[in-house]
LUMMI-665334 format. One record per residue: residue number from 1; x, y, z of N, C-alpha, C in turn. Coordinates in nm, 2 decimals. Atoms other than C-alpha are relative to their C-alpha. Last residue first. Layout:
<rs>
+------+--------+--------+--------+--------+--------+--------+--------+--------+--------+
: resi :    n_u :    n_v :    n_w :   ca_u :   ca_v :   ca_w :    c_u :    c_v :    c_w :
+------+--------+--------+--------+--------+--------+--------+--------+--------+--------+
:  NUM :      X :      Y :      Z :      X :      Y :      Z :      X :      Y :      Z :
...
+------+--------+--------+--------+--------+--------+--------+--------+--------+--------+
</rs>
This chain:
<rs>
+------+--------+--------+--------+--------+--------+--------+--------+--------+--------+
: resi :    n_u :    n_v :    n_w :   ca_u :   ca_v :   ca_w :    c_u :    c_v :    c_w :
+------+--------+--------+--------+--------+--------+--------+--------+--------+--------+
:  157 :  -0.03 :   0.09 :   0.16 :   0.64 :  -2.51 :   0.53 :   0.13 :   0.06 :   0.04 :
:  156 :  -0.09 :   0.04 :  -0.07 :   0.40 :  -2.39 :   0.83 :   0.07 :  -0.11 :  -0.17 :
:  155 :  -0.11 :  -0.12 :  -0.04 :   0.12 :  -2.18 :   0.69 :   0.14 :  -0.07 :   0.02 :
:  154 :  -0.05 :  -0.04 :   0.16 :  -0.09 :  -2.45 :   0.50 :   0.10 :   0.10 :   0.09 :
:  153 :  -0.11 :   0.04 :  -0.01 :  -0.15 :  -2.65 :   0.87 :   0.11 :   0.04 :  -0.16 :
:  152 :  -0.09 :  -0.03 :  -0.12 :  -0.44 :  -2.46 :   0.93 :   0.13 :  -0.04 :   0.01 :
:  151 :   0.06 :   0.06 :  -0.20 :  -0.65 :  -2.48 :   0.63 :   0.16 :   0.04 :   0.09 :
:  150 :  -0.05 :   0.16 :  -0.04 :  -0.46 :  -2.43 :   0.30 :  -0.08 :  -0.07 :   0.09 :
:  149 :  -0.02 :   0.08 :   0.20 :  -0.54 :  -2.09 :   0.15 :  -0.01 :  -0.17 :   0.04 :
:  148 :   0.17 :  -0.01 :   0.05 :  -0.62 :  -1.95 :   0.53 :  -0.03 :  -0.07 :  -0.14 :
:  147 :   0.10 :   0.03 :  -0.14 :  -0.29 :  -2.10 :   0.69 :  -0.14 :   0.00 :  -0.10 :
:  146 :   0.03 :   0.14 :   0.01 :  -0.12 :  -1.98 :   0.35 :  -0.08 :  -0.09 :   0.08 :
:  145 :   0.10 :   0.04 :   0.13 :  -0.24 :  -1.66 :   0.41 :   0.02 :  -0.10 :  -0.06 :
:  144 :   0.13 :  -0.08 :  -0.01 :  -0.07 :  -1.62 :   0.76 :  -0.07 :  -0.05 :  -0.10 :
:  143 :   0.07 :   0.12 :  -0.06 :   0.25 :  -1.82 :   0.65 :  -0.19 :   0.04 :   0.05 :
:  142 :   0.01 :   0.13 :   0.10 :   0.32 :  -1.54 :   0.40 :  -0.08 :  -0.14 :   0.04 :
:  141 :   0.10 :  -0.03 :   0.03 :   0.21 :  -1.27 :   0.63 :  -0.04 :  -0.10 :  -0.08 :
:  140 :   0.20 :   0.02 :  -0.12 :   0.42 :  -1.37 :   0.90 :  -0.06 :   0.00 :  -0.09 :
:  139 :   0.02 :   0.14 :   0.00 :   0.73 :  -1.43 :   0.58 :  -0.18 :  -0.01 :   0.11 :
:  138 :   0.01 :   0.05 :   0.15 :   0.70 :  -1.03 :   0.46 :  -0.05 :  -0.24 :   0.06 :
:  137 :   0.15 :  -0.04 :   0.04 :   0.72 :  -0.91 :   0.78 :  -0.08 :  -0.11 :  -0.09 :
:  136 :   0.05 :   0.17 :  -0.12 :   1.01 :  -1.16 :   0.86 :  -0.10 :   0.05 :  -0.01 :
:  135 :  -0.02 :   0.18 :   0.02 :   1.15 :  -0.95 :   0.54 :  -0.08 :  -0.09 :   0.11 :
:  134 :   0.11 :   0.03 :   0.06 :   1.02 :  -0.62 :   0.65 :  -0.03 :  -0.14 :  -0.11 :
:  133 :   0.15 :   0.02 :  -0.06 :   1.23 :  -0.65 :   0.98 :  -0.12 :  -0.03 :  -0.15 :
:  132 :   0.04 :  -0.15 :   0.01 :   1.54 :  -0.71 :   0.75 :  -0.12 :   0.02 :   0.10 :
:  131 :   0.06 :  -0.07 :  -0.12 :   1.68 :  -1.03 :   0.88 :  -0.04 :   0.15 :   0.00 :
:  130 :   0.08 :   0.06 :  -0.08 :   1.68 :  -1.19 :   0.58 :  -0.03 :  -0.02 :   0.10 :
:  129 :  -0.06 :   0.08 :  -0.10 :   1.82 :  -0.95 :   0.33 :  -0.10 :  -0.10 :   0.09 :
:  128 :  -0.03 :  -0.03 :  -0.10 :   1.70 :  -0.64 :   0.18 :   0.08 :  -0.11 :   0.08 :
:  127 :  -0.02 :  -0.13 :   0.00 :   1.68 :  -0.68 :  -0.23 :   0.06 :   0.04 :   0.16 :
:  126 :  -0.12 :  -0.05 :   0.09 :   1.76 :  -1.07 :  -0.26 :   0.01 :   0.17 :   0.01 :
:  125 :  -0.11 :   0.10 :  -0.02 :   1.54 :  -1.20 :   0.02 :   0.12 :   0.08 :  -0.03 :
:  124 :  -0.05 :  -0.03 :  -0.10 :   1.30 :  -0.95 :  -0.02 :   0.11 :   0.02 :   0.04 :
:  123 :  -0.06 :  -0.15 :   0.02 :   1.26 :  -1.04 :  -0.41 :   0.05 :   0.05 :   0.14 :
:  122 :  -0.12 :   0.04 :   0.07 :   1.19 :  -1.39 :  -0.28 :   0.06 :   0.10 :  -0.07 :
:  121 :  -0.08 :   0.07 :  -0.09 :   0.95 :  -1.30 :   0.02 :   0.16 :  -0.02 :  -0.09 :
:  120 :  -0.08 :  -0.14 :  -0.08 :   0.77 :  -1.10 :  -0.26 :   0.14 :  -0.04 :   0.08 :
:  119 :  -0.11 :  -0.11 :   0.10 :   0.69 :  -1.36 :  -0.50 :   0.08 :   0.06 :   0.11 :
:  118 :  -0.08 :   0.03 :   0.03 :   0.58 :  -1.58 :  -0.18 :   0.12 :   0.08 :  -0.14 :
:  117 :  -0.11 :  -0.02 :  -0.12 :   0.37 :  -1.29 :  -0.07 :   0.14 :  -0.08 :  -0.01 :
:  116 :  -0.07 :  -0.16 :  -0.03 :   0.20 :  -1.25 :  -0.39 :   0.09 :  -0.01 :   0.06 :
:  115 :  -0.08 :  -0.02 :   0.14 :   0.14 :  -1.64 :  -0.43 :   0.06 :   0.10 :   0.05 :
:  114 :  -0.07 :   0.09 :  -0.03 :  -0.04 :  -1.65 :  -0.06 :   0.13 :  -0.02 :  -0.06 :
:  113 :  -0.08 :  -0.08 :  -0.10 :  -0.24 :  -1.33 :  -0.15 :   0.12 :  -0.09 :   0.04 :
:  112 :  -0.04 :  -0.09 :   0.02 :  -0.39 :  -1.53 :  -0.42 :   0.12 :   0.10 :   0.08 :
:  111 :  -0.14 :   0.08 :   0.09 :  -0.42 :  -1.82 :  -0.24 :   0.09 :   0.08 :  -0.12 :
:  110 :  -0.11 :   0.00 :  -0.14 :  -0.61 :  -1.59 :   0.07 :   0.09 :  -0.10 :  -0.15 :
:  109 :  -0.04 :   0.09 :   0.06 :  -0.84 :  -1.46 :  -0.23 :   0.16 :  -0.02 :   0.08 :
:  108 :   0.09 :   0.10 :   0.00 :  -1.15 :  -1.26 :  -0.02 :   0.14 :  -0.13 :  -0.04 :
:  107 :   0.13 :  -0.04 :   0.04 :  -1.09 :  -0.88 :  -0.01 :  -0.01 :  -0.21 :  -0.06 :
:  106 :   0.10 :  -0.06 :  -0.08 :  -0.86 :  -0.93 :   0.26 :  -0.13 :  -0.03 :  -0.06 :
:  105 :   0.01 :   0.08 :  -0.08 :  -0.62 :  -1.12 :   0.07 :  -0.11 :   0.01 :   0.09 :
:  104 :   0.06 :   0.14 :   0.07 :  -0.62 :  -0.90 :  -0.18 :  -0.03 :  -0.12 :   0.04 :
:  103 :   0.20 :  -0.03 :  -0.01 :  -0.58 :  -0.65 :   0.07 :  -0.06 :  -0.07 :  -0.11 :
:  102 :   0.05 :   0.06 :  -0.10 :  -0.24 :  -0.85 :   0.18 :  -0.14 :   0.10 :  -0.04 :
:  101 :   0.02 :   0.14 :  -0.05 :  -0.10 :  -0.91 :  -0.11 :  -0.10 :   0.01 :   0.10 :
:  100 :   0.10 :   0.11 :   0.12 :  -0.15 :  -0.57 :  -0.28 :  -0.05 :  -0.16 :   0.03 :
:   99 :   0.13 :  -0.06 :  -0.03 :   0.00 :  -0.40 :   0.04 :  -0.11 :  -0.05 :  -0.08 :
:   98 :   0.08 :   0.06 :  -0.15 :   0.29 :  -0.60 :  -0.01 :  -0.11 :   0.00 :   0.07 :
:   97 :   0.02 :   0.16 :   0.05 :   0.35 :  -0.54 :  -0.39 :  -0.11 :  -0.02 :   0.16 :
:   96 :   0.06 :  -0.02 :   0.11 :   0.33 :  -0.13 :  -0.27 :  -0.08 :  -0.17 :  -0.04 :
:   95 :   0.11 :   0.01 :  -0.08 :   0.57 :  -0.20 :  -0.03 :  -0.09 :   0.01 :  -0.03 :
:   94 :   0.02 :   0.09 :  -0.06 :   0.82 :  -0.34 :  -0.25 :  -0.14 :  -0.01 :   0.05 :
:   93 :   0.08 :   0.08 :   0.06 :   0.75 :  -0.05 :  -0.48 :  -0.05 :  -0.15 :   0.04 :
:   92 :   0.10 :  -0.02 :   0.03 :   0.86 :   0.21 :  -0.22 :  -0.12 :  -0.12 :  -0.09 :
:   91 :   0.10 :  -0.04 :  -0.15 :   1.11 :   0.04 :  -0.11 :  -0.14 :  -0.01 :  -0.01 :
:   90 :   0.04 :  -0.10 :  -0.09 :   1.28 :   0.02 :  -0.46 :  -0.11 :  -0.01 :   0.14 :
:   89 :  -0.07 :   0.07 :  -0.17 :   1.36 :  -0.33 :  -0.58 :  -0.01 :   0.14 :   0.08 :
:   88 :   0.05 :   0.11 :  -0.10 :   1.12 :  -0.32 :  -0.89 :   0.09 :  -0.04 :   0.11 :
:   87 :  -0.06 :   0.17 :   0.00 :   1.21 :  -0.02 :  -1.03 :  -0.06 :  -0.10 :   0.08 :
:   86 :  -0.15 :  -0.01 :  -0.11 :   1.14 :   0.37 :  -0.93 :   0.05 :  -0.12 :  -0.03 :
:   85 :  -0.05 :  -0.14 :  -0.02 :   0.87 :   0.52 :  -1.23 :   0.16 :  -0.03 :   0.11 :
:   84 :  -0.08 :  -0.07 :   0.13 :   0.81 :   0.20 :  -1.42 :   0.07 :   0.11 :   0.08 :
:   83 :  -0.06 :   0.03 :   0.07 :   0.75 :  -0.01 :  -1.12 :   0.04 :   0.07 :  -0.08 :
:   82 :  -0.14 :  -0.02 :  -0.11 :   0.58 :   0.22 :  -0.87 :   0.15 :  -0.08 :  -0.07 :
:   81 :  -0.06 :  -0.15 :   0.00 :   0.32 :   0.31 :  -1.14 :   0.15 :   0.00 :   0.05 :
:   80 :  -0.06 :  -0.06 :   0.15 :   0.25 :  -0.07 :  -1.20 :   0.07 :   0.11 :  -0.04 :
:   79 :  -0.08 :   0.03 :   0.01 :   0.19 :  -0.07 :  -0.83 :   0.12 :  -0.03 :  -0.15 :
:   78 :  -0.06 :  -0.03 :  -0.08 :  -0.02 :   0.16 :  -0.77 :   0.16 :  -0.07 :  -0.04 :
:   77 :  -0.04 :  -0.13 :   0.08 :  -0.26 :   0.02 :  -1.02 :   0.14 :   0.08 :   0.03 :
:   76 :  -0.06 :   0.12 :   0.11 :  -0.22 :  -0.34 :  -0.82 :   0.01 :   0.10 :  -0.09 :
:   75 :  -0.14 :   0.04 :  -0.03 :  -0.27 :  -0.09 :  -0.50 :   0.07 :  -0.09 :  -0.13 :
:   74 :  -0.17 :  -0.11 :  -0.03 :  -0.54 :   0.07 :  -0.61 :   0.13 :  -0.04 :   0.01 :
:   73 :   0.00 :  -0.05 :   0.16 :  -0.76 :  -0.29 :  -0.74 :   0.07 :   0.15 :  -0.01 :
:   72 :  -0.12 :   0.11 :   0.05 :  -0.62 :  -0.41 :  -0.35 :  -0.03 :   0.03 :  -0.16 :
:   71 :  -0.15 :  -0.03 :  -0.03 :  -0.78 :  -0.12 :  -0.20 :   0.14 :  -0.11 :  -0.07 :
:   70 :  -0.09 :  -0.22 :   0.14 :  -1.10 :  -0.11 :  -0.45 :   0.15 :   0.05 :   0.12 :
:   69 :  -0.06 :   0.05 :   0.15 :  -1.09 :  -0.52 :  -0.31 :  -0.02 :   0.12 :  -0.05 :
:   68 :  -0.18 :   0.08 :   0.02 :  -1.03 :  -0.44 :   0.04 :  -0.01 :  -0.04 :  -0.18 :
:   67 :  -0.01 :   0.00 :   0.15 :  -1.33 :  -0.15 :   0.07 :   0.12 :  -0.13 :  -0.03 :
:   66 :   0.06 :   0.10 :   0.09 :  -1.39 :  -0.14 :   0.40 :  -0.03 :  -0.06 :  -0.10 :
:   65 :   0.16 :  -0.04 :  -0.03 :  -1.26 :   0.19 :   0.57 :  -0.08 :  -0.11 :  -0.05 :
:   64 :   0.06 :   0.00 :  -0.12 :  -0.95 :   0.06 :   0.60 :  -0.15 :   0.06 :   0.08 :
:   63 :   0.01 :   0.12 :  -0.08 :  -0.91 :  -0.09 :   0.26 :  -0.04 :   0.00 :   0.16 :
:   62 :   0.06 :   0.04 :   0.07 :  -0.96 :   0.28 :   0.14 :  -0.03 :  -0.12 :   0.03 :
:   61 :   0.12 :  -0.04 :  -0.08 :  -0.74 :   0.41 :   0.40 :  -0.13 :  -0.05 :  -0.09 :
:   60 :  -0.01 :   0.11 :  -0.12 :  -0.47 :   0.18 :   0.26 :  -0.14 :   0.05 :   0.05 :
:   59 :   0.07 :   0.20 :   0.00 :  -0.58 :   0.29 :  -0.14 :  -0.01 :  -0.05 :   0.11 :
:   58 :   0.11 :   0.02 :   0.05 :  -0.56 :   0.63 :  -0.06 :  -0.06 :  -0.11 :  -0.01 :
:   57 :   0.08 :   0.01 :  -0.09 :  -0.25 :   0.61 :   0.10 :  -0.17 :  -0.01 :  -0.04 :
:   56 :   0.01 :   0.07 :  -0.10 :  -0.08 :   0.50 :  -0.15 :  -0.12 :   0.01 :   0.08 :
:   55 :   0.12 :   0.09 :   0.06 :  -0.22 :   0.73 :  -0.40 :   0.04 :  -0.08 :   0.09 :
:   54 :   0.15 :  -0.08 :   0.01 :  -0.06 :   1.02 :  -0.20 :  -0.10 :  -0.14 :   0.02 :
:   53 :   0.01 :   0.02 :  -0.18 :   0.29 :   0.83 :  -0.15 :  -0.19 :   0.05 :  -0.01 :
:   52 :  -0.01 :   0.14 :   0.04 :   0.28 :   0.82 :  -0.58 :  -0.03 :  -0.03 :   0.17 :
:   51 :   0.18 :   0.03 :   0.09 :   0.14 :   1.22 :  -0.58 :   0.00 :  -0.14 :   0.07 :
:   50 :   0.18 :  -0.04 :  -0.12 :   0.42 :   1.29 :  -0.30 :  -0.14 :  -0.07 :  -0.06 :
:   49 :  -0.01 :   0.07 :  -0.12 :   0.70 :   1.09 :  -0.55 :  -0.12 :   0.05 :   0.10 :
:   48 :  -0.14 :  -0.03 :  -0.09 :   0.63 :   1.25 :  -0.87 :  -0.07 :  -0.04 :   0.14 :
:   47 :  -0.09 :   0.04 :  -0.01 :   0.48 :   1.06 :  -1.16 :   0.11 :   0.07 :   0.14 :
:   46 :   0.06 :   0.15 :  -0.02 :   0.12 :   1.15 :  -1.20 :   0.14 :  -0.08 :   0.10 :
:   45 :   0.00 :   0.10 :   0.09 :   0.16 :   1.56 :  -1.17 :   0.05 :  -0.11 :   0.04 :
:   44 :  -0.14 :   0.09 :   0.04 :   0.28 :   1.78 :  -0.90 :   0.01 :  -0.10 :  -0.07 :
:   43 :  -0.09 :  -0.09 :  -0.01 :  -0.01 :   2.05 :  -0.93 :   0.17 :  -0.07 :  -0.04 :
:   42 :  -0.02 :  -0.09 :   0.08 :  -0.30 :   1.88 :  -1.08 :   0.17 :   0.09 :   0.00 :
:   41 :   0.00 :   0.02 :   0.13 :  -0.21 :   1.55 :  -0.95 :   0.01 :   0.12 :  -0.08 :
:   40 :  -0.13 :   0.02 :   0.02 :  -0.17 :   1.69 :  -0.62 :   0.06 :  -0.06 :  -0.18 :
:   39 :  -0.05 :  -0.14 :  -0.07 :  -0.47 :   1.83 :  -0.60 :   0.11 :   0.00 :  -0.02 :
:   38 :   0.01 :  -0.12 :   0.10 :  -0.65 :   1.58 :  -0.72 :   0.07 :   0.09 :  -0.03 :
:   37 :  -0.03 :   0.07 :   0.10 :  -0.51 :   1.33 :  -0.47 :   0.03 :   0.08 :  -0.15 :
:   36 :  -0.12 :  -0.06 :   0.05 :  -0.58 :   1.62 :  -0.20 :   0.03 :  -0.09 :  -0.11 :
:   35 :  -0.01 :  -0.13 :   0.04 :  -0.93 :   1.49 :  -0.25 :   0.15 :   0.08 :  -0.02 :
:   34 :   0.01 :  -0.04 :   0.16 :  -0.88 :   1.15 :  -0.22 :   0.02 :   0.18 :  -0.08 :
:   33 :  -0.13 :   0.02 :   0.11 :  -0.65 :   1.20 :   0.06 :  -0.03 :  -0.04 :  -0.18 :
:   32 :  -0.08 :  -0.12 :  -0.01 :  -0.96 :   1.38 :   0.25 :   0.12 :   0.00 :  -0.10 :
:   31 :   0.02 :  -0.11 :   0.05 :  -1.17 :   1.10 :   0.18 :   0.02 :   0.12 :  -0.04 :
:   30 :   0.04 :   0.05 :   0.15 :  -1.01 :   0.80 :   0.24 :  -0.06 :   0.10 :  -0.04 :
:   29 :  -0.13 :   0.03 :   0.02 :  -0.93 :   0.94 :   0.60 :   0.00 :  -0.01 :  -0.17 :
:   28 :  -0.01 :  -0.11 :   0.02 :  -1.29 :   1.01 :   0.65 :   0.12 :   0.05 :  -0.06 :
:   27 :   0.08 :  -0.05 :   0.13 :  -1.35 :   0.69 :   0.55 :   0.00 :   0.15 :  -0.01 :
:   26 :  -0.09 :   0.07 :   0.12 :  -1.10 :   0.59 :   0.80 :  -0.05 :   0.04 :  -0.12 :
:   25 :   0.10 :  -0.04 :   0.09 :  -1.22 :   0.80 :   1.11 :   0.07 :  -0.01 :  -0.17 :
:   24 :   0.13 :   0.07 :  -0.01 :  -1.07 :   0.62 :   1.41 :  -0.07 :   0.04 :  -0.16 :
:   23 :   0.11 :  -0.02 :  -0.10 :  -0.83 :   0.88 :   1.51 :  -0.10 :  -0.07 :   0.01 :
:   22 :   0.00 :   0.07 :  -0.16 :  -0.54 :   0.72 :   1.31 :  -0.11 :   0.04 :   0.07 :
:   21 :   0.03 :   0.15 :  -0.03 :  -0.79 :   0.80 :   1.01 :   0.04 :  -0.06 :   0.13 :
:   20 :   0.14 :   0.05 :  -0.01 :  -0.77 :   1.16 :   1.10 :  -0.05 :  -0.13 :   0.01 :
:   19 :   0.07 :   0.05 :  -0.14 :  -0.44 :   1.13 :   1.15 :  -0.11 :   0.00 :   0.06 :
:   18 :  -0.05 :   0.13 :  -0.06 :  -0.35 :   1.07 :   0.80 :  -0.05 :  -0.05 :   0.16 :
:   17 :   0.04 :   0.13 :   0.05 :  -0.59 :   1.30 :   0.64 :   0.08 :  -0.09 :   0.06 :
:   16 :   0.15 :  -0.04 :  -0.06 :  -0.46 :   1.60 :   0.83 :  -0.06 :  -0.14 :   0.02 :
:   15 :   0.05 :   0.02 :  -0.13 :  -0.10 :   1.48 :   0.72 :  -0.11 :   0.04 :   0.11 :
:   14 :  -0.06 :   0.12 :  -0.01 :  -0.18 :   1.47 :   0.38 :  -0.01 :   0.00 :   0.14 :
:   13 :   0.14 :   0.02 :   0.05 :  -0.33 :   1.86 :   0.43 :   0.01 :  -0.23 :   0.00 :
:   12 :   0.08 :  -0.08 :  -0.13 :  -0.04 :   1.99 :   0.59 :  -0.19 :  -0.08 :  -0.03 :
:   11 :  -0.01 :   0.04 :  -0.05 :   0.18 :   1.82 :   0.26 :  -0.08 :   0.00 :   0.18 :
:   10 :   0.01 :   0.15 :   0.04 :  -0.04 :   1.98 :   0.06 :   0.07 :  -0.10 :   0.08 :
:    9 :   0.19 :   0.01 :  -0.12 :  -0.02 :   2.32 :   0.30 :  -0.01 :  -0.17 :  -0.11 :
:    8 :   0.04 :   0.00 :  -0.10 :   0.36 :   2.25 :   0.23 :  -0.16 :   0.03 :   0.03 :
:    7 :  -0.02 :   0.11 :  -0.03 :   0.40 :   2.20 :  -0.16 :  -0.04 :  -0.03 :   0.16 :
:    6 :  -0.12 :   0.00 :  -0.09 :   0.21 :   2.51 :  -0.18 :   0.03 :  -0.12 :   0.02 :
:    5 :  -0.10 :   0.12 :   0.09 :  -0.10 :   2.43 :  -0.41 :   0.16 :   0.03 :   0.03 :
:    4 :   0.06 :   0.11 :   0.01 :  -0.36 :   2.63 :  -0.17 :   0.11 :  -0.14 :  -0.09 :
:    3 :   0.12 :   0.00 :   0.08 :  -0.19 :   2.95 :  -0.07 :   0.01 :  -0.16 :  -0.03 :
:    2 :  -0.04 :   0.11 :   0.14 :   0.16 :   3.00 :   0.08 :  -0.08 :  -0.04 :  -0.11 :
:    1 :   0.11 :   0.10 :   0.03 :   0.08 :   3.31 :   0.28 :   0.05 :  -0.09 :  -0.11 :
+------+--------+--------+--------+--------+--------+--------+--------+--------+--------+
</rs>
């Protein structure tokens, strides 16, 4: 038996909460990974990688249940964390920025989110390249929220 703060039933538990949401049930999603959240905090403390994947998720299912500004006020926390603890060209932290743009964007400030994305696009550039997939990611989303920042012809530059 592994019992309750076994790195694997936490991990078993994470992925509960994950496909729960895929199944439609987002707030139930946002629910479950708050709770392991706790859980993981207590056990693997603030700074280790599962917790920092954890809070991720929390914050996406969080914007996907309707929340886009307590997903985009997680993710700008999120991402402070993802800085000090892995750097600002880690993956993890990129994605992190990305997810800040675009549920900031959600939760209402497309010029906002517009900025973000161009930061990003230019760390991209230099961290992965510019045919990375999450590079051309990175630019759809840019022209996307400039579109909405601008009117219709703000995306195309």
């Amino acid at each position: 038996m592994l019992g309750p703060d076994h790195p694997d039933t936490l991990e078993t538990r994470h992925n509960l909460a994950h496909w729960r949401g895929m199944a439609g049930d987002a707030a139930g999603a946002a629910t479950g990974t708050a709770e392991l959240l706790a859980d993981a905090l207590r056990v693997l403390g603030p700074d280790h990688p599962d917790t920092l994947s954890i809070r991720h998720n929390v914050a996406y299912w969080r914007g996907m249940a309707g929340d886009a500004a307590g997903a985009a006020t997680a993710f700008a926390e999120l991402q402070a964390d993802f800085l000090r603890v892995l750097g600002p060209d880690h993956p993890a932290t990129l994605l992190a920025r990305q997810n800040l743009a675009l549920w900031r964007g959600e939760a209402g400030d497309a010029a906002g989110a517009a900025t973000a994305f161009a930061e990003l696009l230019a760390d991209s550039l230099r961290v992965l390249g510019s045919d990375h997939p999450t590079t051309l990611t990175i630019r759809y989303y840019l022209a996307q929220w400039r579109g909405q920042a601008d009117g219709a012809s703000g995306g195309v530059r």
